[in-house]
C-alpha positions in Angstrom: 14.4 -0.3 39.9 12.8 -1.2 36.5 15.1 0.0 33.5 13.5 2.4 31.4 13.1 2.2 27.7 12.1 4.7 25.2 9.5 3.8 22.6 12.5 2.3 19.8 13.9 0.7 22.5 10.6 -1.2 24.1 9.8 -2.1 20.6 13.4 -3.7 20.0 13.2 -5.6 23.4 9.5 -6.1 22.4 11.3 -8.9 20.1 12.0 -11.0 23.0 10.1 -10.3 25.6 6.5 -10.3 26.4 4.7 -6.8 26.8 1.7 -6.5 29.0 -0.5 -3.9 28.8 -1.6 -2.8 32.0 -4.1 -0.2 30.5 -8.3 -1.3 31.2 -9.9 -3.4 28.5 -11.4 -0.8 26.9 -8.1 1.2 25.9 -6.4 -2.2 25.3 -9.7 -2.7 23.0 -9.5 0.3 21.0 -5.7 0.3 19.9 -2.7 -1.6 21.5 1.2 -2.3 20.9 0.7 -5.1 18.4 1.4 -8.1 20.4 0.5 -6.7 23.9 -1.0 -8.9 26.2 -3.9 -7.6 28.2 -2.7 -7.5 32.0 -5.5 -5.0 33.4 -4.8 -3.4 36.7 -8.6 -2.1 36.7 -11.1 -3.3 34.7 -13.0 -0.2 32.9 -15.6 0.5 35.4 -13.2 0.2 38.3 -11.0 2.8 36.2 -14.0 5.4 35.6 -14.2 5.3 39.5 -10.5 5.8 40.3 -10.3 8.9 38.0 -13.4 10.5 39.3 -12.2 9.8 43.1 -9.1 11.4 42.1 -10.6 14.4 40.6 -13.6 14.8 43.8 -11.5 13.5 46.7 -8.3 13.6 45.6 -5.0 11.7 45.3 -4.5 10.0 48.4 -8.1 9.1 48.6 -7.9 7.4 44.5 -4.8 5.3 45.9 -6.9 3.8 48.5 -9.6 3.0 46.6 -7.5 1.7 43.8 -5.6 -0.8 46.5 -9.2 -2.2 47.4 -9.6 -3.0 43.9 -6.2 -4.5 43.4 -5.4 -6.3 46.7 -7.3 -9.4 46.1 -5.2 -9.5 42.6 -1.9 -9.2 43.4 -0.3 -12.9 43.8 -2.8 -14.4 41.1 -1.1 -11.5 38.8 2.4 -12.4 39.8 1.5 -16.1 38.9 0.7 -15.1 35.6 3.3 -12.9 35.0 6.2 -15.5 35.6 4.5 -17.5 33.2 4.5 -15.2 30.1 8.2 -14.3 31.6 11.4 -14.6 28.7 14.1 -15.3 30.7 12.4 -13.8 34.0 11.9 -11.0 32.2 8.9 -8.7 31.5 8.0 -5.3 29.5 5.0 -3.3 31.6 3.5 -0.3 30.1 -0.1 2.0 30.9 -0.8 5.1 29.0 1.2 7.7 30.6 3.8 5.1 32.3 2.6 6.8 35.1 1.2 5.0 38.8 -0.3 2.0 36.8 2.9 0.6 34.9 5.1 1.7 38.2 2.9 0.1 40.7 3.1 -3.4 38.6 6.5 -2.7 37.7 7.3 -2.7 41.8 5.2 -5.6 42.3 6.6 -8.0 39.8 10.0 -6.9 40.8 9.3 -7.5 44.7 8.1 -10.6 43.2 11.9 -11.6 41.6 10.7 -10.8 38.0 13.1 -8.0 36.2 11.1 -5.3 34.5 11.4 -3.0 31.5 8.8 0.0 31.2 8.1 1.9 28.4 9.0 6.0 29.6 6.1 8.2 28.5 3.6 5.1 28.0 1.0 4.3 25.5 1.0 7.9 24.5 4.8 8.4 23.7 4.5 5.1 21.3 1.4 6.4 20.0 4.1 9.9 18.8 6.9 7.4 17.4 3.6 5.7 15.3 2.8 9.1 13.7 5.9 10.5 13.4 6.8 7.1 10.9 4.3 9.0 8.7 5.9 12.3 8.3 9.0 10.6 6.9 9.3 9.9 3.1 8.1 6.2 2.3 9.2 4.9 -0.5 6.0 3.8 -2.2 5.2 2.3 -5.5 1.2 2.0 -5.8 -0.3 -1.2 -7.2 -3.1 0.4 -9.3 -6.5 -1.1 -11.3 -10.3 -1.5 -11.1 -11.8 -3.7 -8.7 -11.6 -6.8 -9.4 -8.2 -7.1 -11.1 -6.8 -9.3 -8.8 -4.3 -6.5 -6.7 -4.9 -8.2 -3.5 -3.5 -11.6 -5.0 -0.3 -9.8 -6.6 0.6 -8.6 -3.4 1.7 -12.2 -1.9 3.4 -12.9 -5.1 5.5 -10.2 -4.9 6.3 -11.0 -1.6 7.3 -14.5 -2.6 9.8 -12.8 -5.0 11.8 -10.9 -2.8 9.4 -7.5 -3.5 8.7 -5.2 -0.1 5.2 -4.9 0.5 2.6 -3.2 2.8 -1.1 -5.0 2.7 -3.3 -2.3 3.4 -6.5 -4.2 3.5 -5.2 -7.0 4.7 -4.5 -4.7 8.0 -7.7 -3.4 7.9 -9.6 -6.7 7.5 -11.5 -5.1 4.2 -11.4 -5.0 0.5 -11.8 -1.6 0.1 -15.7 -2.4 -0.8 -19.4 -2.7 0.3 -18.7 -6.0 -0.1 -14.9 -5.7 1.2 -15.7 -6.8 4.7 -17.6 -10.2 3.9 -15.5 -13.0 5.2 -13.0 -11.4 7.4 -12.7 -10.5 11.1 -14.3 -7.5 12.6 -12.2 -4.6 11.3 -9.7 -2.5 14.0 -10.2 0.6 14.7 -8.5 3.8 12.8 -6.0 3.7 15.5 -4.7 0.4 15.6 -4.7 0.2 12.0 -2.3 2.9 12.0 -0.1 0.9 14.9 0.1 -2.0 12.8 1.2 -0.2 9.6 3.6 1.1 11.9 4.9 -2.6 12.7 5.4 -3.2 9.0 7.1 -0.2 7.9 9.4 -0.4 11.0 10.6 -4.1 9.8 11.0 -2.4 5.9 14.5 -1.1 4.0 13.1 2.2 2.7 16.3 2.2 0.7 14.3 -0.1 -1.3 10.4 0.6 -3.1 7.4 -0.8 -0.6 4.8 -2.3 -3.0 1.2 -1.0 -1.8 -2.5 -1.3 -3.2 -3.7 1.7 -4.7 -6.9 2.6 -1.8 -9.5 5.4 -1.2 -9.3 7.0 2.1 -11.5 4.5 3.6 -11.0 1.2 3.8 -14.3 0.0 4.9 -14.7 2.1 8.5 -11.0 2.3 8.9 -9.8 5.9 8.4 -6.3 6.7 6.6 -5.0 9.6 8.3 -3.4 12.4 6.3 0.1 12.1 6.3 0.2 8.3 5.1 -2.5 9.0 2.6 -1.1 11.5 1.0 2.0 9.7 0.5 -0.2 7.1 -1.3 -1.3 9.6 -3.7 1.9 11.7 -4.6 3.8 7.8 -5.0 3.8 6.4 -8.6 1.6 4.1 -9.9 1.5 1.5 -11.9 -2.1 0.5 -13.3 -3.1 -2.2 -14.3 -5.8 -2.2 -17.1 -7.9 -5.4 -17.3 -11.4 -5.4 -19.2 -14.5 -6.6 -17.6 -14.6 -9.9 -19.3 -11.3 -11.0 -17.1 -13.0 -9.4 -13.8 -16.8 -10.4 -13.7 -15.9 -14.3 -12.8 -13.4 -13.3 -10.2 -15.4 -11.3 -8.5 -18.2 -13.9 -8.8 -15.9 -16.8 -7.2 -14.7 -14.3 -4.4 -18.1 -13.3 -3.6 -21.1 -15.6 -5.1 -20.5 -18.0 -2.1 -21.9 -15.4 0.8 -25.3 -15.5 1.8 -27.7 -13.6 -0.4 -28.8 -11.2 2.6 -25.6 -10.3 3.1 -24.9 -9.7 -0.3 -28.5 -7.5 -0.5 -27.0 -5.6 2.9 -23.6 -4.5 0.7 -25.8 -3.4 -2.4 -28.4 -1.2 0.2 -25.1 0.7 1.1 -24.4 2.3 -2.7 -28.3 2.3 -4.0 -28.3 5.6 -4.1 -24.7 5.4 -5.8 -26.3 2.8 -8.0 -29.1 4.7 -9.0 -32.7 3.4 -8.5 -33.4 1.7 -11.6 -29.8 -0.5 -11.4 -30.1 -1.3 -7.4 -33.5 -2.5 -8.4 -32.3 -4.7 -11.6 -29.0 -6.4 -9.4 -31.8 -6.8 -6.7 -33.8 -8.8 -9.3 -30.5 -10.7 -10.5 -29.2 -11.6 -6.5 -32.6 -13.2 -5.8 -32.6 -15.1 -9.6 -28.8 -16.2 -7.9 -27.6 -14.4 -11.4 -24.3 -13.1 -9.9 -22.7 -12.2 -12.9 -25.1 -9.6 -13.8 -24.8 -8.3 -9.8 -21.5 -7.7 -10.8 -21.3 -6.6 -14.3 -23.6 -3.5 -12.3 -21.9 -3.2 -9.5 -18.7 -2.4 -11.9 -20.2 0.1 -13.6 -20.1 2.2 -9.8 -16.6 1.1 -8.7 -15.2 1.5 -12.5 -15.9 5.1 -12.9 -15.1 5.7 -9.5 -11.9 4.5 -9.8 -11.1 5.8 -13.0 -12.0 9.5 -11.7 -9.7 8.9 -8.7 -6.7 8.0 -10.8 -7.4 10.9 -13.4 -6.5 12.8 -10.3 -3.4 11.9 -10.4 -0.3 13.3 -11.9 -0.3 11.7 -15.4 3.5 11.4 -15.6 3.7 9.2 -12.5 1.2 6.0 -13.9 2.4 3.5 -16.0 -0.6 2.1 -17.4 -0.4 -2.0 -18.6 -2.8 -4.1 -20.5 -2.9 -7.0 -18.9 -5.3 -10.7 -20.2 -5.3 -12.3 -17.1 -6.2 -13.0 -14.0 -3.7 -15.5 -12.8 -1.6 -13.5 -10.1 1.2 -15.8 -11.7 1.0 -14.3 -14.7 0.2 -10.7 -13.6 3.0 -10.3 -11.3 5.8 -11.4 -13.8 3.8 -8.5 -16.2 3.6 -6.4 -13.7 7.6 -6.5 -12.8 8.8 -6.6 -16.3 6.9 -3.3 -16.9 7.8 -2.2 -13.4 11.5 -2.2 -13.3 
């Protein structure tokens, strides 16, 4: 019989041992364990026909037509299995941990392999994720306009001992219309919150979690409530850099994409713009004047931003002037103000 883990305890032996998700592509697409392997028993159209078998025909009838789809499978998946093995060992798990991770659980163990399934599946790992939320997360809120340079703090800190949690970095986004140029297709709001999960789980919350101050958003990745609002009530220290110090990062961290795509960012806040500005940083993207496609594009995010920190309770910002961008020199600012 395959030992049964809860959701703590798959994760833990998740350290060692392979987990193969036994789910159809499409769940495994949408949000996974991070790390899973994709070990389909069905593929998705071969899982829409099962479940509506099931519901029209009925049980014994699903099972039949599930072993016609699976027959021809079993001793290549066996094969493959031993391969990822850890010392002959193997974690299965489906959504429910229900007839899919049992039936591959019983093959692989017929086959000599030892097996680990996750009790509840998908779902019950999917609880522990959110429930990480509801507890009390030691925050401290990296804050300032865009441009200032948060996202390359965050390594620095790292580097010095500091506990942090890369929001954007997770989400594959910057936080704006530009944020996504660059990076990999973005996850969904689901497995964004699976991976946050994965960092905080590895965290000492006896000790402050540095995070980027963020809207709600992150590109099309959607903060759910209970994590956001921690972000929010956590203090913050901002840092306050003038536009003089800003405009040529943004410029080197942007100047270099193609100008379409560039055009394709500024179409999304036009009307945010205004008319007559999206018209004028039009004019400058196509005269390849970047600065000035910044110096308007600041104007938007500044005020934003400034109206979303004013929301904030006043006592909990510490606001710093800071002259640079060098995320050298900003960190060791940052933490001698921060302490």
């Amino acid at each position: 019989m395959p030992e049964k883990l809860s959701p703590s305890d798959f994760l833990e032996a998740a350290k060692i041992y392979p987990v193969l998700d036994v789910r159809s592509p499409g769940e495994y697409t949408r949000a996974r364990i991070p790390g899973a392997i994709s070990f389909p028993i069905f593929d998705d159209a071969q899982r829409a026909a099962v479940g509506t078998c099931y519901k029209q025909k009925g049980k014994d009838q699903a099972i039949e037509l599930g072993l016609e789809y699976v027959g021809p499978q079993l001793a290549k998946w066996v094969k493959k299995a031993k391969k990822l093995a850890v010392d002959n060992t193997v974690l299965v798990h489906c959504w429910r941990g229900g007839m899919r991770s049992g039936s591959m659980a019983w093959l692989f163990e017929t086959a000599g392999l030892k097996v680990k399934i996750l009790v509840g599946g998908y779902k019950a790992y999917r609880n522990e994720v959110l429930a990480i939320f509801d507890r009390p997360i030691p925050f401290r809120v990296l804050g300032g306009k865009t441009g200032s340079g948060k996202t390359e703090i965050l390594p620095e800190l790292a580097k010095r001992g500091h506990q942090v949690l890369d929001l954007e970095g997770l989400a594959h986004h910057r936080g704006s219309a530009f944020g996504h140029l660059g990076l990999a297709e973005q996850p969904t709001s689901e497995h964004f919150e699976n991976e946050v999960h994965r960092v905080l789980s590895g965290l000492d919350y006896s000790r402050e979690i540095w995070v980027e101050d963020e809207s709600r958003h992150i590109g099309q990745v959607f903060m759910g409530a209970p994590l956001y609002n921690q972000l929010r009530a956590a203090p913050v220290v901002f840092l306050d850099i003038e536009p003089v110090y800003r405009l040529p990062h943004l410029v080197n961290v942007y100047a270099s994409y193609p100008k379409e795509d560039l055009a394709k960012a500024l179409g999304k806040i036009k009307k945010r713009l205004g008319l007559d500005r999206y018209a004028t940083a039009m004019e400058a993207l196509d005269a390849g004047d970047f600065s000035l496609v910044a110096e308007i594009t600041l104007h938007y995010y500044d005020k934003a931003y400034m109206y979303g920190l004013e929301l904030r309770d006043e006592a909990q910002i510490t606001r710093i002037e800071v002259h640079t961008l060098d995320p050298i020199e900003q960190t060791e600012i940052l933490l001698q103000h921060a302490t």
